[in-house]
N, C-alpha and C positions, 0 to 999 in steps of 0.2 A: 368810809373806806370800803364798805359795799360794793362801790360802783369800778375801782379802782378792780375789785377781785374779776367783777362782771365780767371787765375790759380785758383783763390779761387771758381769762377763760375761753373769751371770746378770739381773741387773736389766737389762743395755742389749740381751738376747736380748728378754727380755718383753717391755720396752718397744716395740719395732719388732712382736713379733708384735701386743701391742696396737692399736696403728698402724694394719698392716694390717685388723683384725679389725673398729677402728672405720670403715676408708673401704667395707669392703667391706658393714657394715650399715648405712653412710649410703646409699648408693647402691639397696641395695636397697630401704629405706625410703624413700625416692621417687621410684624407679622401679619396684622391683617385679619386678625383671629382675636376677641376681647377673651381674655383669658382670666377666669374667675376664679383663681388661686388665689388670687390679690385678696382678697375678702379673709378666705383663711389666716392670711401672715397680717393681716390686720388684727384678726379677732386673737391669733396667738400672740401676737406681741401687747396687744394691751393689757390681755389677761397677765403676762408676765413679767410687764408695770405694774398691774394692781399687786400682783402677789408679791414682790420685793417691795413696794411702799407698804404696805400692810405688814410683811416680818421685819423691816428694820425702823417704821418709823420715822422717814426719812418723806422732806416734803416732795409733793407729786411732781417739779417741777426737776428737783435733784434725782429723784428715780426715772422719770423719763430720760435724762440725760445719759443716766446708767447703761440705762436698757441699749439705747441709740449706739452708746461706744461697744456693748456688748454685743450688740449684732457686727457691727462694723470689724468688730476684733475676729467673730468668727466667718465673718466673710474674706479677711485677710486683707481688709483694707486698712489695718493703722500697723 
């Protein structure tokens, strides 16, 4: 079951560097300017994944998801 953990690691690593790779070529594609902000709200939002999986407990996959609708709620997108 190892390999099954590897694989899902694996897809939800890409998935976030994808992520990053798409905001940081939108940004550039209409501004023209790589803006290295992105790094910060990466570094804050994982830290603020670990720290909710860490006080509740909850596995990494259910606190990522957390996190994701709690930015979305204070960006005023849900």
């Amino acid at each position: 079951m190892e390999w099954v953990n590897a694989i899902i690691q694996g897809i939800l690593v890409g998935g976030l560097y994808a992520l990053f790779a798409a905001g940081l070529s939108l940004i550039f594609g209409v501004m023209r300017l790589v803006n290295i902000a992105h790094g910060d709200f990466i570094v804050a939002g994982s830290y603020l994944a670990w720290i909710l999986v860490r006080a509740t407990g909850l596995h990494p996959l259910v606190g990522l998801i957390l996190v994701i609708l709690l930015i979305l709620l204070l960006l005023g997108k849900i």
